[in-house]
C-alpha positions as CSV (number, residue, x, y, z in Angstrom):
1,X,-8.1,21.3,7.7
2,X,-9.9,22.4,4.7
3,X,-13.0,20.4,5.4
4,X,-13.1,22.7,8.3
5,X,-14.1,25.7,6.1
6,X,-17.0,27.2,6.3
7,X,-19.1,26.8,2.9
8,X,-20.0,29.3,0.9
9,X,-22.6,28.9,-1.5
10,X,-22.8,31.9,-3.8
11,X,-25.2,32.4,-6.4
12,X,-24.3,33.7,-9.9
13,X,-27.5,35.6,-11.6
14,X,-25.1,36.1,-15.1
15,X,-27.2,38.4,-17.3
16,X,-30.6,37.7,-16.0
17,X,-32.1,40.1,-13.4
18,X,-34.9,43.1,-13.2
19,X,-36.3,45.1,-10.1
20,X,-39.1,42.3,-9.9
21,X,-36.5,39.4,-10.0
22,X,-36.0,40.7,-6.2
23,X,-39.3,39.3,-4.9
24,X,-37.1,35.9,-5.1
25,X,-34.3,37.1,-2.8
26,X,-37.3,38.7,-0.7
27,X,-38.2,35.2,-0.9
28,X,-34.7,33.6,0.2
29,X,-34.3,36.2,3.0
30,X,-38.0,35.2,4.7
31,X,-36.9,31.4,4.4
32,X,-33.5,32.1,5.7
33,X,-34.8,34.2,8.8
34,X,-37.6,31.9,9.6
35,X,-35.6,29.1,11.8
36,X,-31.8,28.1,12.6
37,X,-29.3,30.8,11.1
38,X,-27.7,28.6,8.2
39,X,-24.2,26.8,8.3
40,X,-22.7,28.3,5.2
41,X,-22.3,31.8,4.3
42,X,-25.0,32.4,1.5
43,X,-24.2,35.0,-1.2
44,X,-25.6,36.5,-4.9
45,X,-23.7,38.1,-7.6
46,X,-26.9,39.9,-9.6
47,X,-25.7,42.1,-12.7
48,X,-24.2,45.1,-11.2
49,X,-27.9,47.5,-12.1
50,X,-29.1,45.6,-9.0
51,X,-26.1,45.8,-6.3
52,X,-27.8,48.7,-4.4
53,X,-31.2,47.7,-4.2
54,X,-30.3,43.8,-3.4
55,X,-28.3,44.6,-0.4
56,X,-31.3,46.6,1.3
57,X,-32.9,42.7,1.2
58,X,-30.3,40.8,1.2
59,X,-27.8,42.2,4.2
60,X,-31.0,42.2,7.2
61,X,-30.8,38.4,6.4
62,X,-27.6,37.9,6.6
63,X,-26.7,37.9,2.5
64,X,-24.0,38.3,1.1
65,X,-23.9,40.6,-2.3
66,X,-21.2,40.3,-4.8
67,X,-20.6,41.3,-8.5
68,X,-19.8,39.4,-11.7
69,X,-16.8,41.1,-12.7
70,X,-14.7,44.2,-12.7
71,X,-12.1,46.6,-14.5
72,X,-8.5,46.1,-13.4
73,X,-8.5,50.1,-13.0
74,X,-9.6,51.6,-10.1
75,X,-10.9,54.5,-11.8
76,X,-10.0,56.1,-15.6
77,X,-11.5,56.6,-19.4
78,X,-13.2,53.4,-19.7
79,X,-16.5,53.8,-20.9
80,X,-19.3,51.3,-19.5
81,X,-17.0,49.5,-17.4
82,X,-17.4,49.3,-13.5
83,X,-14.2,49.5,-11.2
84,X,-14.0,47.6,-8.2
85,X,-14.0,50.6,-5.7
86,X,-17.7,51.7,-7.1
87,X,-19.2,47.8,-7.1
88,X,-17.8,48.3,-2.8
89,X,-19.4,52.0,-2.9
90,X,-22.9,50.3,-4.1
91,X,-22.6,47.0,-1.7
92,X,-20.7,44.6,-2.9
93,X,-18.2,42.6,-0.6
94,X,-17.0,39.8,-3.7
95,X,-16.1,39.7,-7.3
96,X,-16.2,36.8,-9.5
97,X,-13.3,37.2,-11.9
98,X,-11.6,35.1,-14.7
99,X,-15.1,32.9,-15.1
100,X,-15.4,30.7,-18.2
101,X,-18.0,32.9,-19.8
102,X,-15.8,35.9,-19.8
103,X,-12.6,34.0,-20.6
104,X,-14.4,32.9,-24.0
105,X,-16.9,35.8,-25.0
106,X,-14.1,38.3,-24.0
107,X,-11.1,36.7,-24.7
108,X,-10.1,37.4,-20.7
109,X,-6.3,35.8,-20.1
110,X,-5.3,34.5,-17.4
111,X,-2.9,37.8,-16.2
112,X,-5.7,40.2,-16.8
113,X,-7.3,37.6,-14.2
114,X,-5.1,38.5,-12.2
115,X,-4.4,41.8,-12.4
116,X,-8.5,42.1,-11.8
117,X,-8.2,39.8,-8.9
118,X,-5.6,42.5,-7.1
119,X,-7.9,45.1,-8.0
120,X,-10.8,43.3,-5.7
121,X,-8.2,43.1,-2.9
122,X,-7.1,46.6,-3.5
123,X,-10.6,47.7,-2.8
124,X,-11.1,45.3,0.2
125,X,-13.4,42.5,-1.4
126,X,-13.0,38.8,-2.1
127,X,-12.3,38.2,-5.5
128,X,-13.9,34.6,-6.6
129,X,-11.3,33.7,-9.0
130,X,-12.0,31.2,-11.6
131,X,-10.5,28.2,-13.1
132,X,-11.2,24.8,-15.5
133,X,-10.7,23.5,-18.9
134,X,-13.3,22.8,-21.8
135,X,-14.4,19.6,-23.0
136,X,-11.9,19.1,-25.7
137,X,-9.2,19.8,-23.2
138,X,-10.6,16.9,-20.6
139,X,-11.1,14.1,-23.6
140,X,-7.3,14.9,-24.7
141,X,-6.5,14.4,-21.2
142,X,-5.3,18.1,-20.6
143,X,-7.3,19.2,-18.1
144,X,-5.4,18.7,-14.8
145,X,-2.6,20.9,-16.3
146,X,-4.6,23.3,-18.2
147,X,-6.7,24.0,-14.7
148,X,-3.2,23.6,-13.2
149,X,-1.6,26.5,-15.3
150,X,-4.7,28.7,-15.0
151,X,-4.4,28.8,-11.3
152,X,-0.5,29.6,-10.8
153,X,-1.7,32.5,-13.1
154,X,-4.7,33.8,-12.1
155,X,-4.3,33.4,-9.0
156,X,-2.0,36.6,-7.2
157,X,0.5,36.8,-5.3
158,X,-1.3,39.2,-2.6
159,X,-3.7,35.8,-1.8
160,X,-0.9,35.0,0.7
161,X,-2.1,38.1,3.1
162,X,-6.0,38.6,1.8
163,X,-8.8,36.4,1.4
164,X,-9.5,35.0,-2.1
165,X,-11.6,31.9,-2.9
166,X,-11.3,29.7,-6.0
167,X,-13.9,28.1,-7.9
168,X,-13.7,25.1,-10.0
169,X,-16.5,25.1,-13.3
170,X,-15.7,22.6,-16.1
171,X,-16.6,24.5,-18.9
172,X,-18.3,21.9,-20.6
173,X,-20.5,21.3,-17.7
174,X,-22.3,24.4,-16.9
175,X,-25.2,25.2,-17.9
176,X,-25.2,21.9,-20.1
177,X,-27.3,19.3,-17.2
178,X,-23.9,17.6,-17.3
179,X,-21.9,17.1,-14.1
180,X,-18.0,15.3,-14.0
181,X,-18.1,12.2,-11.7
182,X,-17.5,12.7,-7.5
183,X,-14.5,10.9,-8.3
184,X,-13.2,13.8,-11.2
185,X,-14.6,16.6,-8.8
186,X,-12.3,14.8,-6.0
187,X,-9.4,14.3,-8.3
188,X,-9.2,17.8,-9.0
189,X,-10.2,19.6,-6.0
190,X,-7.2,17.6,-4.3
191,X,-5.0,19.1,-6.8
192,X,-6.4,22.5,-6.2
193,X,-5.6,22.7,-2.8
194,X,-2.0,20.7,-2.9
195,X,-1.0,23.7,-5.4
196,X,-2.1,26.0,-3.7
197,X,-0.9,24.6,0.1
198,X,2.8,24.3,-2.0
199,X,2.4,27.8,-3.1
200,X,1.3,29.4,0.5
201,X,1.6,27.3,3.2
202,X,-0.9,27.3,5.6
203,X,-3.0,30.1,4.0
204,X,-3.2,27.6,0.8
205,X,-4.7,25.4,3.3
206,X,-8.0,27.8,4.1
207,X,-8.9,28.8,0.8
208,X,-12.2,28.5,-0.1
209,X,-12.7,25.7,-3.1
210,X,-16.3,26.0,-4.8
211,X,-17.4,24.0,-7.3
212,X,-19.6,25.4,-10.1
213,X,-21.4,23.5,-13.2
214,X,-24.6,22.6,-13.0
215,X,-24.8,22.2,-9.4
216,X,-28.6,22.1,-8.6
217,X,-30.8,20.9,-5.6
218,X,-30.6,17.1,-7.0
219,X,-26.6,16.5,-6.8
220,X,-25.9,19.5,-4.2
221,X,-25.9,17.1,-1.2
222,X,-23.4,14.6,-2.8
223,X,-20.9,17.2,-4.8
224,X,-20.8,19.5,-1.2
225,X,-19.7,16.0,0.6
226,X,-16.6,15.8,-1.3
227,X,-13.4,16.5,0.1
228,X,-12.0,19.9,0.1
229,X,-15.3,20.9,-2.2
230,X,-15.6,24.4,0.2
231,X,-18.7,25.3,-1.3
232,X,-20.8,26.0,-4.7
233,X,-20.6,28.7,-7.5
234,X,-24.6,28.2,-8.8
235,X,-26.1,29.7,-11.8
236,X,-29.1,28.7,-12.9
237,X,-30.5,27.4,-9.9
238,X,-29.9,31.1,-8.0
239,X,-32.3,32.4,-9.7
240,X,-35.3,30.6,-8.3
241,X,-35.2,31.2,-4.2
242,X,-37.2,27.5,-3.7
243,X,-34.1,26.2,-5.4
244,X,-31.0,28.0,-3.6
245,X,-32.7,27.4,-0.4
246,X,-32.4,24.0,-1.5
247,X,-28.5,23.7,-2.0
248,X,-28.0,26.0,0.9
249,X,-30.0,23.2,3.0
250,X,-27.9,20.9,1.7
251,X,-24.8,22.4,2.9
């Protein structure tokens, strides 16, 4: 059963992050260590200039490092991008792909999704793929098959024999202080995993759903209580460690 998942609850840092911002994951590795080993699988994506030097904290405790995005390419002429082969070589073990913030600043399609979500599995990490529609698209009713179409998309082919999770962010609700209802969050997390069960069997059946948009210490208890809601994509509130610890407590 999905419920039966393990949760993950990874923290996105977007661009925020220097050397000093590590005394908070110094910070989230003492509370971690200090009693019972937690029940979720606890994980950052910094910006990529602080991989190497996270994972030194982070991996004695037990946390996960990931990045925020990648080139399709595993190597090539791109200047200033990052392939997923070198974010591995400097630590990382996931990739956020397809999130809403590079679909609209970087006009990021849905197959480019995917073509970067094979690259992740190419180089043996977990891509954290992506998906959910804008406010205009929910008040026009839309947004079941716009979220709908984004994941038979984005979503590859290869997720059938390697791990993948799937996160679900309402554009219009992170970073904003607005959340969708328990009831919305339900709706579509239920339609998330009967797609995805229709589309690979069994293995539909154990992959990951997070939820991200302003998910913060106050609502994490009652958003991770909701069926087939695998876990959290937090922004904001990863950046303070009082605050993760929080949410991770609350899984």
């Amino acid at each position: 059963m999905a419920d039966s998942l393990t949760k993950l609850i990874a923290g996105n840092w977007k661009m925020n992050g220097l050397r000093a911002s590590l005394f908070e994951v110094e910070k989230l590795a003492s509370k971690l260590t200090a009693g019972a080993a937690p029940r979720c699988t606890v994980a950052i994506c910094p910006p990529a200039t602080l991989i190497a030097a996270m994972n030194q904290i982070a991996a004695p405790a037990g946390i996960v490092v990931g990045a925020q995005d990648c080139h399709p390419a595993a190597s090539g002429a791109h200047t200033g991008d990052l392939s997923a082969p070198m974010l591995a070589d400097a630590g990382a073990q996931l990739v956020i792909v397809g999130h809403s913030e590079r679909r609209a600043d970087h006009g990021e399609t849905d197959e480019l999704v995917r073509q970067k979500a094979v690259s992740v599995l190419a180089a043996g990490l977990t891509p954290i793929i992506c998906v959910g529609e804008t406010r205009a698209e929910r008040e026009a009713g839309t947004a079941d098959a716009v979220v709908a179409a984004q994941l038979a998309a984005s979503v590859p082919d290869e997720a059938a024999d390697d791990d993948v999770v799937v996160a679900y962010e309402p554009v219009w609700a992170i970073g904003t202080g607005l959340t969708p209802t328990s009831a919305d969050i339900a709706q579509m997390h239920k339609s998330l995993r009967d797609q995805l069960v229709k589309r690979f069997g069994a293995k539909g059946a154990a992959i990951k759903l997070l939820y991200g948009g302003s998910l913060k210490p106050g609502n994490a208890r009652e958003i991770l209580a909701i069926e087939h809601v695998n876990g959290g994509l937090i922004g904001g509130a990863s950046l303070l460690a009082d605050d993760l610890f929080a949410i991770i407590s609350a899984a």
